[in-house]
N, C-alpha and C positions, 0 to 999 in steps of 0.2 A: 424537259417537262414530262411526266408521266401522267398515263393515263390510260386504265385498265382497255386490256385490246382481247377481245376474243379470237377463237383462230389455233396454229400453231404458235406451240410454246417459245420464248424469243427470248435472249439474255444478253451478254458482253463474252462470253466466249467463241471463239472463231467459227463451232458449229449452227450458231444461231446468233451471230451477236450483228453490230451495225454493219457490217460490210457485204450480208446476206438478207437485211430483214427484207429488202425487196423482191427476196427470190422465195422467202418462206410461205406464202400464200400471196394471191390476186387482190386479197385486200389491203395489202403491206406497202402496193408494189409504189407506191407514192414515193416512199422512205429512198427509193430510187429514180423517178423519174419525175419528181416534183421540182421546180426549179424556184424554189422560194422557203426551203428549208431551216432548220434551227437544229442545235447553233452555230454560230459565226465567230470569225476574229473582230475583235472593237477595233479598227484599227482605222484610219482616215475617214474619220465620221467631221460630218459637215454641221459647223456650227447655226444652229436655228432657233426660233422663238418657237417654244413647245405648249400645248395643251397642259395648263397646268393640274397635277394629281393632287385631288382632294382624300386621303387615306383617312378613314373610319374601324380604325382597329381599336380592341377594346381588349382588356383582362378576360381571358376564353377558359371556362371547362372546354378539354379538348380528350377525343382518344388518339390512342398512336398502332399504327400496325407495319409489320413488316409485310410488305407487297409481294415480296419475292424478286422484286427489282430495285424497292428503293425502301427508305426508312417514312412513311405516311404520316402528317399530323391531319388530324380533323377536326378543326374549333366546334362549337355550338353558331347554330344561325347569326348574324345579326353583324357582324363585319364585313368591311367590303371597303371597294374605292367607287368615286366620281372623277371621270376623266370625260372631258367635251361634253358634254351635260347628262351623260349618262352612268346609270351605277352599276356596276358590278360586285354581286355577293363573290366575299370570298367564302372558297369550296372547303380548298384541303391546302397543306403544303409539305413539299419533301426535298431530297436531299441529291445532290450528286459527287461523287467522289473521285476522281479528283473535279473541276467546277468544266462544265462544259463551256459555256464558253473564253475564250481566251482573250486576250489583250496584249495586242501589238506578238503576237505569238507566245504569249508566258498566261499558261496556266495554274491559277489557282488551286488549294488543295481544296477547298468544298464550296458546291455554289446551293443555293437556296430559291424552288423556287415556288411563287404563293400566287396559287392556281385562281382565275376571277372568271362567273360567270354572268352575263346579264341575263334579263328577262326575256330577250330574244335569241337568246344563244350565241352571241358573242364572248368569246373568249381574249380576256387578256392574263400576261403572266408576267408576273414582279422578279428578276432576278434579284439576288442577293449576294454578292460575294464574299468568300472569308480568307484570308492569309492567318499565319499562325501568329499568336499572341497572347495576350490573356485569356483567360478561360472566359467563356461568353456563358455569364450568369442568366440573362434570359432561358436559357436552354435546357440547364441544370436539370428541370421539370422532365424534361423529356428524354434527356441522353440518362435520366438517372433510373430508367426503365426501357432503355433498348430492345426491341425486341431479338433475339438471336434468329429465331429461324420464321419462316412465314407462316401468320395464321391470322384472325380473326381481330379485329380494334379491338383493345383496352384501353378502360381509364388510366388517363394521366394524372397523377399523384395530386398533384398543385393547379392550379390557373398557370398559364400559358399568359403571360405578359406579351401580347403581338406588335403595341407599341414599340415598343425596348427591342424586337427583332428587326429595324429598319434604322439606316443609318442618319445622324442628326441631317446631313446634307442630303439633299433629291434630285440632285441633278443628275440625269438618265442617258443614256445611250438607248435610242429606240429605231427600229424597224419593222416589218410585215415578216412572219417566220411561220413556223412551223410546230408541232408538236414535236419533243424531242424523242420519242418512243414510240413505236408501230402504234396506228398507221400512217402516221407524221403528218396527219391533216393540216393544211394551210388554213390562211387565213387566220393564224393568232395575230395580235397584236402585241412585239414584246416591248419590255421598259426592264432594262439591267440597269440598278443603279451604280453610279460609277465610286459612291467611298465602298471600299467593302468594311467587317466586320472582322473580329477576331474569335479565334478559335484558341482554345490551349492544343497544344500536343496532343499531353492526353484524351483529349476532345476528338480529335480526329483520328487518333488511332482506335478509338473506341468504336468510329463507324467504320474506318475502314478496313476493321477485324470482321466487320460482319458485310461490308461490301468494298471488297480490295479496289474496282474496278467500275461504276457503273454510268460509266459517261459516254454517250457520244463525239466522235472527232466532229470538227467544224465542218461546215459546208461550204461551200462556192457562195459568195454574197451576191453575185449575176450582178442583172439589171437594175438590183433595188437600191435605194439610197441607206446610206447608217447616216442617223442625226443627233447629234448632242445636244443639249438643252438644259 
């Protein structure tokens, strides 16, 4: 997950990238000594009766920008999810290449994820996965104005169908994690859903022309539970 970090400049290359962010500033230093980080392998998650998600997504004007880390959508207000009786607005959502987190140790080639804020500042985050496939027409809107290099939101062409971006099944892999990008602040609530989605080729060579690389490796899962639902 991203999410703009003031500070020293941070990327995926070896001189600034996840194996350093804890040494690039005092405020990073989480990304290293936080023991509840994101992301993780799905891997012997424990079957449980889950908090069911009430998703509130709508057809969005959205802009798109390129962050400098990742590819940014940003809908218009008014989407969001209900989870345990409370709502979270969705923010913004973006793209990881190849998908951070993994399953059973096989990674995905792009994960998706759709950043939720509440009223009190609870953060939860939707992953989304994709394997290669058909071209993912929801997307069309936004992959058909990529931005190449980093700068400023632009309108996106079309409405941004956010329905049609979530898979028909919802059944989730969830844990307590982390932000996936300096300063890895805890305390997200994440929910990766387990069908992923399709991508074309061309789809995904399209971003990963403009980000070859921008994923975090997995973390240590500790002490915390992974639960299926």
């Amino acid at each position: 997950m991203c999410e703009h970090a003031d500070g020293p400049e941070w990327g995926y290359e070896p001189h600034n990238g996840p194996a350093v962010w804890g040494r690039l500033d005092p405020a990073y230093e989480t990304c290293s000594l936080g023991g509840e980080q994101s992301p993780i392998d799905l891997n012997r998650a424990r079957s449980a009766q889950v908090d069911p998600v009430e998703f509130e997504y709508r057809s969005s004007r959205s802009t798109v920008e390129n962050t400098g880390h990742s590819i940014q959508v940003n809908p218009e207000p008014g989407s969001g999810l209900v989870v345990g009786g409370v709502r979270f607005e969705l923010e913004q959502f973006h793209f990881h290449h190849g998908a951070e987190h993994t399953i059973e140790g096989v990674r995905l080639p792009l994960e998706m994820h759709f950043v939720h804020r509440s009223e009190g500042g609870s953060l939860v985050v939707v992953g989304v996965l994709f394997r290669e496939g058909p071209a993912n027409l929801a997307l069309v809107p936004v992959w058909s104005g990529l931005p190449g290099i980093a700068g400023p939101p632009r309108p996106v062409a079309d409405a941004v169908d956010l329905p049609a971006l979530l898979p028909e099944h919802r059944t989730s892999w969830r844990y307590s994690g982390s932000l996936t990008t300096p300063p890895c602040t805890e305390g997200v609530a994440w929910i990766v859903l387990t069908e992923p989605l399709t991508l074309s080729a061309g789809q995904i060579d399209a971003f990963a022309a403009i980000f070859p690389n921008n994923y975090r490796p997995v973390q240590p899962l500790g002490e915390r539970v992974l639960v299926r639902g």
